[in-house]
TIRO-2110 file (N, C-alpha, C; in Angstrom, 1 decimal):
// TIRO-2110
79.4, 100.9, 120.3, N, 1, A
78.5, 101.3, 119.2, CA, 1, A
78.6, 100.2, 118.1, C, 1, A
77.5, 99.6, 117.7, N, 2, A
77.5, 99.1, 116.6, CA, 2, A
77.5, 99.3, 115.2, C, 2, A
78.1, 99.1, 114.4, N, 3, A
78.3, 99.6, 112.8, CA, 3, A
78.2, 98.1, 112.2, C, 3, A
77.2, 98.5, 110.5, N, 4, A
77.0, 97.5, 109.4, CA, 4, A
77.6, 98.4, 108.3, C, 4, A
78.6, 97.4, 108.1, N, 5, A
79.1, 98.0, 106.6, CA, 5, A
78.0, 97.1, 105.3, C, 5, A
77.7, 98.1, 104.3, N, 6, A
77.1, 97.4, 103.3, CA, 6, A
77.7, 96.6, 102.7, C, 6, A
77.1, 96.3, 101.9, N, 7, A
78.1, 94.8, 101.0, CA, 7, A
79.8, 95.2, 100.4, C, 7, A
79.5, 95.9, 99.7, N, 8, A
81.0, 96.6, 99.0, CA, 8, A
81.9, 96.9, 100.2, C, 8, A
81.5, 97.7, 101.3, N, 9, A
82.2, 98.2, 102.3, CA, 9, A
82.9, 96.8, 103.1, C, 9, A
81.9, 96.1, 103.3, N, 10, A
82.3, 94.9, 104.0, CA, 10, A
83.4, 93.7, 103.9, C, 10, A
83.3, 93.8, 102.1, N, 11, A
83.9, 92.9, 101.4, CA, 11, A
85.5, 93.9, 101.4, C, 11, A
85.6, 95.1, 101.3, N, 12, A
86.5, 96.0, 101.5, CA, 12, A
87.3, 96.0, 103.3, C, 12, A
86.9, 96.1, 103.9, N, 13, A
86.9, 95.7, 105.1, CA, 13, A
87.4, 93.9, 105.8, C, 13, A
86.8, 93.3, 105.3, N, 14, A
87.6, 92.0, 105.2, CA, 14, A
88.8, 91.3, 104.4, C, 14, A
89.1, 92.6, 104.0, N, 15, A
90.4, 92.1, 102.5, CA, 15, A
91.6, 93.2, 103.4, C, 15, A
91.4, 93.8, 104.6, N, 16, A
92.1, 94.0, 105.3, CA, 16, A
92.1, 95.4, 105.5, C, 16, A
91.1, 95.8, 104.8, N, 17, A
90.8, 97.6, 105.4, CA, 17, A
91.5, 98.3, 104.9, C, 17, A
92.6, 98.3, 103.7, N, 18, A
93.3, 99.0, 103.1, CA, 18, A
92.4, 99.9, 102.0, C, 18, A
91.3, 99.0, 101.4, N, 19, A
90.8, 100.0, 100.5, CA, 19, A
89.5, 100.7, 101.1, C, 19, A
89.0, 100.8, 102.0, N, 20, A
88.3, 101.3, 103.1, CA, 20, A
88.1, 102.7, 102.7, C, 20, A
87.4, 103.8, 102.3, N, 21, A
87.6, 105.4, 103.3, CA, 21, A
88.0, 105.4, 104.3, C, 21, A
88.4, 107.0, 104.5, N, 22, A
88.9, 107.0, 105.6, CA, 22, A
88.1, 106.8, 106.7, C, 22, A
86.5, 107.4, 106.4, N, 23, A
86.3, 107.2, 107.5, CA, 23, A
85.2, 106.0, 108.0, C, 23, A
85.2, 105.3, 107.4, N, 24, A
85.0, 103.7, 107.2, CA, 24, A
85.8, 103.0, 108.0, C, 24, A
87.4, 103.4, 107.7, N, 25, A
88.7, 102.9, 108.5, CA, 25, A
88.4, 103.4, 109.9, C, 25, A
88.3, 104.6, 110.0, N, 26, A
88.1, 105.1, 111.3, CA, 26, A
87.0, 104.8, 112.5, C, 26, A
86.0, 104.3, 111.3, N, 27, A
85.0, 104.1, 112.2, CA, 27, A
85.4, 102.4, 113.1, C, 27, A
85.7, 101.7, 112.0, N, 28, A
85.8, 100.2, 112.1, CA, 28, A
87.1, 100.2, 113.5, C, 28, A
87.9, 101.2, 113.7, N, 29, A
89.0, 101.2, 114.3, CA, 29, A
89.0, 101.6, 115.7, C, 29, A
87.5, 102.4, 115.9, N, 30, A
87.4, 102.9, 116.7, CA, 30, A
87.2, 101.9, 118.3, C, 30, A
87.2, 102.8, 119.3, N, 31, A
88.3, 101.5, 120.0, CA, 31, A
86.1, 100.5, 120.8, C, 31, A
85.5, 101.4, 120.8, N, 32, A
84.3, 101.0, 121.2, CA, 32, A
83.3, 100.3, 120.5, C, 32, A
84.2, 100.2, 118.8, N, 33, A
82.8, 99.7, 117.7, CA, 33, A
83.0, 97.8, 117.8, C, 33, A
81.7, 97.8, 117.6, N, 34, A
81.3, 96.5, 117.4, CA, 34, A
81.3, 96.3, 116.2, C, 34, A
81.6, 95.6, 115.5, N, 35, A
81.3, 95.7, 113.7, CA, 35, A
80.3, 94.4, 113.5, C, 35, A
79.5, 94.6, 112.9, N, 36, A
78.1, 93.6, 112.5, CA, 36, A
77.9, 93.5, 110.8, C, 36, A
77.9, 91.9, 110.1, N, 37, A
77.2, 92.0, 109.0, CA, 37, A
76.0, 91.3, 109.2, C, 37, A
75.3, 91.5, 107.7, N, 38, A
73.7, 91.0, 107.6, CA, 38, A
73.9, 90.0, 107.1, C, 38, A
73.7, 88.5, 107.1, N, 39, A
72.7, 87.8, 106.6, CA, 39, A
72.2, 87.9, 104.6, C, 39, A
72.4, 89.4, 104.6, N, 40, A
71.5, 90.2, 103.7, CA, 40, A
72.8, 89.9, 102.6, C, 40, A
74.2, 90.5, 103.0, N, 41, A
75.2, 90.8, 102.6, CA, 41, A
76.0, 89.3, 102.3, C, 41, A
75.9, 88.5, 103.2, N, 42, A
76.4, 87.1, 102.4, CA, 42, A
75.3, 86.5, 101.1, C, 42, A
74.0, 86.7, 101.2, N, 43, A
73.1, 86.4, 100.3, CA, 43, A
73.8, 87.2, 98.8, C, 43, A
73.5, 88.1, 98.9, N, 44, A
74.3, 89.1, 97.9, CA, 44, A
75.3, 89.0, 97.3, C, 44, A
76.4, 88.5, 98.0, N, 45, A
77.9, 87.9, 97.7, CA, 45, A
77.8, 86.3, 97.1, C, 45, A
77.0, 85.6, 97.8, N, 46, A
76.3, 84.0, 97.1, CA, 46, A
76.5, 84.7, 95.8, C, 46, A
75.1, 85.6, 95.4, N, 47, A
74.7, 85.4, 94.4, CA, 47, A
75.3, 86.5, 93.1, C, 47, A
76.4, 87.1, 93.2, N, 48, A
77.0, 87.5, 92.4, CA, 48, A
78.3, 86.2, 92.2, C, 48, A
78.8, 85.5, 93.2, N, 49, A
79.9, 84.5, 92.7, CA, 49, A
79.1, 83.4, 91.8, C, 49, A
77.9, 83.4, 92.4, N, 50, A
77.1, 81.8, 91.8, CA, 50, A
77.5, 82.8, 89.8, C, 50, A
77.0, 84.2, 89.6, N, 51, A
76.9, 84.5, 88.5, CA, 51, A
78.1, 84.8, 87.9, C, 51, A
79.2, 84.6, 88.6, N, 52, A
80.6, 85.2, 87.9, CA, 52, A
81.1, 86.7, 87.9, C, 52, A
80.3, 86.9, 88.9, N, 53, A
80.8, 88.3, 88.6, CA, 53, A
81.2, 88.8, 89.8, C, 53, A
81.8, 89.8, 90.2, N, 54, A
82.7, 90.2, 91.6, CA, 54, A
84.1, 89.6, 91.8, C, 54, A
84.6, 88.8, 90.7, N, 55, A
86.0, 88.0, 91.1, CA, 55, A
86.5, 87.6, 92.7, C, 55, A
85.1, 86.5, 93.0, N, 56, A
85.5, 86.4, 94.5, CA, 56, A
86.5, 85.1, 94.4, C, 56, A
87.5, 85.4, 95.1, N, 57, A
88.6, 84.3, 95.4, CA, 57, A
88.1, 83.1, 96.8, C, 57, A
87.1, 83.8, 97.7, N, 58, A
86.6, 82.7, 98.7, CA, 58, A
85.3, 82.5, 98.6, C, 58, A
84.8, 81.6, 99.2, N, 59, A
83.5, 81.3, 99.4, CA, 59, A
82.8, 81.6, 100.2, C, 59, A
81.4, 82.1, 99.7, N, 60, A
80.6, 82.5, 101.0, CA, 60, A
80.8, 82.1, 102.2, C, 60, A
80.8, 80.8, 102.6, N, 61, A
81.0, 79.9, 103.7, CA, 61, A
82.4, 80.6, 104.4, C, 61, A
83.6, 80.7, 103.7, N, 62, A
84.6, 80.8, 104.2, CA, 62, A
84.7, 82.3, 104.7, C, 62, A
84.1, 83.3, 103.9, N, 63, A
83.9, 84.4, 104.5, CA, 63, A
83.1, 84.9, 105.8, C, 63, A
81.8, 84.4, 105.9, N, 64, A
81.4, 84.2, 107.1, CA, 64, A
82.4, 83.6, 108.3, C, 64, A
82.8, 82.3, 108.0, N, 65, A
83.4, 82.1, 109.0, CA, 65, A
84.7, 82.6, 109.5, C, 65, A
85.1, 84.0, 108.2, N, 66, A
86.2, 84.9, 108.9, CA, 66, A
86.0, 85.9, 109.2, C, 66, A
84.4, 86.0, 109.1, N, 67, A
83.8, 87.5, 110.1, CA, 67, A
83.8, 86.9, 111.5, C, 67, A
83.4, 86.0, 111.6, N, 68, A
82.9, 85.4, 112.5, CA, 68, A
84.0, 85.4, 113.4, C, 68, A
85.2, 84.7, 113.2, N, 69, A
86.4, 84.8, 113.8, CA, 69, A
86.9, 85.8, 114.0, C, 69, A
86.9, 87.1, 113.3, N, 70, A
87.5, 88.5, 113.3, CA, 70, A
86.3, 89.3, 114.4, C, 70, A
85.7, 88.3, 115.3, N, 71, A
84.9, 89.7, 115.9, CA, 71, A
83.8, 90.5, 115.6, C, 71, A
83.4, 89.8, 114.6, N, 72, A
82.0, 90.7, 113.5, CA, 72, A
80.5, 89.8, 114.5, C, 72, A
79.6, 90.5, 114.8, N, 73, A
78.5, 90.1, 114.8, CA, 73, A
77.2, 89.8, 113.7, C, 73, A
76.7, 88.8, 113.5, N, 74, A
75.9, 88.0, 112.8, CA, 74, A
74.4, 88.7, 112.7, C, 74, A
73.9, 89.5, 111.7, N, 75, A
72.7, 90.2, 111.6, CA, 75, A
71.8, 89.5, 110.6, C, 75, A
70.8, 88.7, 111.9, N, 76, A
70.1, 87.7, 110.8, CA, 76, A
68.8, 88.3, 110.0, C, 76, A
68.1, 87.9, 109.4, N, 77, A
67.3, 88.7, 108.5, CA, 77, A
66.2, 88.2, 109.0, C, 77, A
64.9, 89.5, 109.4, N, 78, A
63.9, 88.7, 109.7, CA, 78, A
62.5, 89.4, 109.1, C, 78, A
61.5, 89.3, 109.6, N, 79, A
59.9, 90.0, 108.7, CA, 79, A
60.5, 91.1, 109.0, C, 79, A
60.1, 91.8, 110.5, N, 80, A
59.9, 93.0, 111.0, CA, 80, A
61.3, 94.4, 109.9, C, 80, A
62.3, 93.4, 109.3, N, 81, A
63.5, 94.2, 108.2, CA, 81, A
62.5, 94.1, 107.1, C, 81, A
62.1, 92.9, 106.5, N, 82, A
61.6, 92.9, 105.2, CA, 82, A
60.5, 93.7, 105.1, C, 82, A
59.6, 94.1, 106.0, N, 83, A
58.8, 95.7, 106.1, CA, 83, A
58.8, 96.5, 106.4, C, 83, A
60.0, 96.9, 107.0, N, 84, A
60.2, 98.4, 106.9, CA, 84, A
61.1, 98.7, 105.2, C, 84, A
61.7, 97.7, 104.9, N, 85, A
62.3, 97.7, 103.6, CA, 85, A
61.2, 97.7, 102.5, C, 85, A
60.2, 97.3, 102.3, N, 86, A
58.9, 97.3, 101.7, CA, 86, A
58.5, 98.7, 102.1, C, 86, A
58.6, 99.6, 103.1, N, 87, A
58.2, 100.8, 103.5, CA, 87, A
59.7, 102.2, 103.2, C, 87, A
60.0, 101.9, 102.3, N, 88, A
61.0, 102.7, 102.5, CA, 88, A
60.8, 103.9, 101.0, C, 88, A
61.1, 104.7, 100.8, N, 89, A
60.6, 105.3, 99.9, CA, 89, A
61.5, 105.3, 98.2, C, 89, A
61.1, 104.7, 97.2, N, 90, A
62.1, 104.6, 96.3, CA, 90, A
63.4, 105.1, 96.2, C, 90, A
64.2, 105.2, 96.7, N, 91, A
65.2, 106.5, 96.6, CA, 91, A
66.1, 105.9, 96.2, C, 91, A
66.2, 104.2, 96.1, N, 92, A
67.4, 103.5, 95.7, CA, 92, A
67.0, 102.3, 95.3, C, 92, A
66.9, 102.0, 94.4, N, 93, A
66.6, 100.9, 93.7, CA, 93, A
67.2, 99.5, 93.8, C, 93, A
68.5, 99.5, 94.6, N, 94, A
68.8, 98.0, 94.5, CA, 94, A
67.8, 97.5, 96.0, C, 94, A
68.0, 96.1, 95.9, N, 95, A
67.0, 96.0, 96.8, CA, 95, A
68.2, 94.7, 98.0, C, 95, A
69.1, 94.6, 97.8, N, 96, A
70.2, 94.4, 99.2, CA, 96, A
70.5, 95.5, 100.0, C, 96, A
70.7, 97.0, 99.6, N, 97, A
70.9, 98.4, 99.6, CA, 97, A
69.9, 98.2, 100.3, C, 97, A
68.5, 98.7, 100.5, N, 98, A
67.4, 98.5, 100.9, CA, 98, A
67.0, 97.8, 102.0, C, 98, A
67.5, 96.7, 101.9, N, 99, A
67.2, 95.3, 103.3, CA, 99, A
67.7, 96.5, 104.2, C, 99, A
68.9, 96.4, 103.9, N, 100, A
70.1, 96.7, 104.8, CA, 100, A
69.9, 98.5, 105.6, C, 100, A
69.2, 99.1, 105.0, N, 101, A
69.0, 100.6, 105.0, CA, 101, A
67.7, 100.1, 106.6, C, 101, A
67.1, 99.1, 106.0, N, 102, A
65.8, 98.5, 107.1, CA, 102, A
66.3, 97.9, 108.3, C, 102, A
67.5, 97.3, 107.8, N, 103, A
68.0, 96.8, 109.3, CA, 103, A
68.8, 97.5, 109.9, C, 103, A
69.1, 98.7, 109.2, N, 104, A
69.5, 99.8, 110.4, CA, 104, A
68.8, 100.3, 111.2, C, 104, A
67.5, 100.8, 110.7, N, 105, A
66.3, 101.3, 111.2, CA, 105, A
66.0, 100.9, 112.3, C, 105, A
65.6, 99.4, 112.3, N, 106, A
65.3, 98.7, 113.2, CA, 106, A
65.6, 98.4, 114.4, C, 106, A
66.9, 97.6, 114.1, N, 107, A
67.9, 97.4, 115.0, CA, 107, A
68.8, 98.6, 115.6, C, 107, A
68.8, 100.0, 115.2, N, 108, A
69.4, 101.2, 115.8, CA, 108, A
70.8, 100.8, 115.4, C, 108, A
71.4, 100.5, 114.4, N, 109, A
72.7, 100.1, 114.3, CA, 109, A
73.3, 101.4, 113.0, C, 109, A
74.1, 102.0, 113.0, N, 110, A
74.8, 102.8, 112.2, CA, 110, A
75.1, 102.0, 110.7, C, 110, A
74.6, 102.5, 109.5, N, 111, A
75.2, 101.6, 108.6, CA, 111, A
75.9, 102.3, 107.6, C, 111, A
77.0, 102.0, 107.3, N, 112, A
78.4, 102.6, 106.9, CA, 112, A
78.1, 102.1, 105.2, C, 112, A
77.5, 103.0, 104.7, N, 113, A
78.2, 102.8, 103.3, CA, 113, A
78.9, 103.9, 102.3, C, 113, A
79.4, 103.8, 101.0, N, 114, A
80.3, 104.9, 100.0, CA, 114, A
78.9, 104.9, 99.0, C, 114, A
78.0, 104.5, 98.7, N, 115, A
76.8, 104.9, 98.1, CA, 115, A
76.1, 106.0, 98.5, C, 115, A
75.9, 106.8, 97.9, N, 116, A
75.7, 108.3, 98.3, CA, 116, A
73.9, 108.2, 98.0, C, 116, A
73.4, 107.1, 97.5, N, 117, A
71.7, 107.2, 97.5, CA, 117, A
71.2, 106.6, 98.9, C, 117, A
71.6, 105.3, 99.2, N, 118, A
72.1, 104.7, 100.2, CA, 118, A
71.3, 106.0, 101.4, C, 118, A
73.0, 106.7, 101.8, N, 119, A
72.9, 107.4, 102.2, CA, 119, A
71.6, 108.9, 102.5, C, 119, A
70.9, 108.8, 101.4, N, 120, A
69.7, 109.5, 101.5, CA, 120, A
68.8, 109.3, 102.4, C, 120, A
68.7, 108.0, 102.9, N, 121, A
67.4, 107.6, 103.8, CA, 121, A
67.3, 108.2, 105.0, C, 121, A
66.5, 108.1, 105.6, N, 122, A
66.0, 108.8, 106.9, CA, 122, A
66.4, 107.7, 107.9, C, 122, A
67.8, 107.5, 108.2, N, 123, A
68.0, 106.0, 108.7, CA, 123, A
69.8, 106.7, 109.4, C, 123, A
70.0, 105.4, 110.7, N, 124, A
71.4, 106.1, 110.8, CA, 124, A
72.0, 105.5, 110.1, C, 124, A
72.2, 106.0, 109.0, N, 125, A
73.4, 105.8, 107.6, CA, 125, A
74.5, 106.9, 107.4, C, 125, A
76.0, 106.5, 107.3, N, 126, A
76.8, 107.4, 107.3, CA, 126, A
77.2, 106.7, 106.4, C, 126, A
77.9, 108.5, 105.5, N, 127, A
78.6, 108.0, 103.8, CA, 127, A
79.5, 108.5, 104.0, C, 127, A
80.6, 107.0, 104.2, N, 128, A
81.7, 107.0, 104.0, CA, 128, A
82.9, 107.7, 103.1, C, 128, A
83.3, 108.8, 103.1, N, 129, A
84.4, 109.0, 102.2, CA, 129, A
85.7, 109.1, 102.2, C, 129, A
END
């Protein structure tokens, strides 16, 4: 099975899974999961370090390339996400939250986030606690 942690989850998740939910931890651990980020989620991470904010100690670049190495599959961003994400019903306002709610849809992939609006969509989204 495949699982997308959202941005926060992922970044939680690559710092070694200690600050994880539990069942975020559980999920990621399980012996069958594939773990996958978006495309969507390094964009996001760019652009909170470009602005100073998030106290990221690595670089986008280096991050990816330690998903990459850890086993993570690569979820690239394409139209068919950017409109079902244009079709989604306001329920949550950020709009990386959003991509990402569309490329679960799409792709049939489970997406793991602690956002409880997130979680509202009509999408396989589980809220992590």
């Amino acid at each position: 099975m495949r699982i997308l942690f959202d941005t926060p989850l992922l970044l939680a998740a690559a710092a070694g899974g200690r600050l994880l939910p539990p069942a975020a931890r559980a999920a990621l651990e399980a012996a069958r999961t594939r773990p996958v980020f978006s495309a969507v989620s390094l964009w996001e991470i760019a652009i909170l370090q470009r602005e100073g904010r998030g106290g990221f100690q690595v670089s986008p670049h280096e991050f990816r390339r330690g998903l990459l190495e850890n086993g993570y599959d690569e979820l690239p961003l394409d139209g068919r996400h950017a409109l079902a994400a244009a079709a989604l019903p306001p329920l949550h306002d950020e709009p990386f939250g959003r991509i990402l709610v569309a490329q679960a849809q799409v792709e049939e992939i489970r997406l793991v986030t602690a956002d409880p609006a997130l979680a509202r969509y009509d999408a396989p989204v589980e809220l992590a606690r």
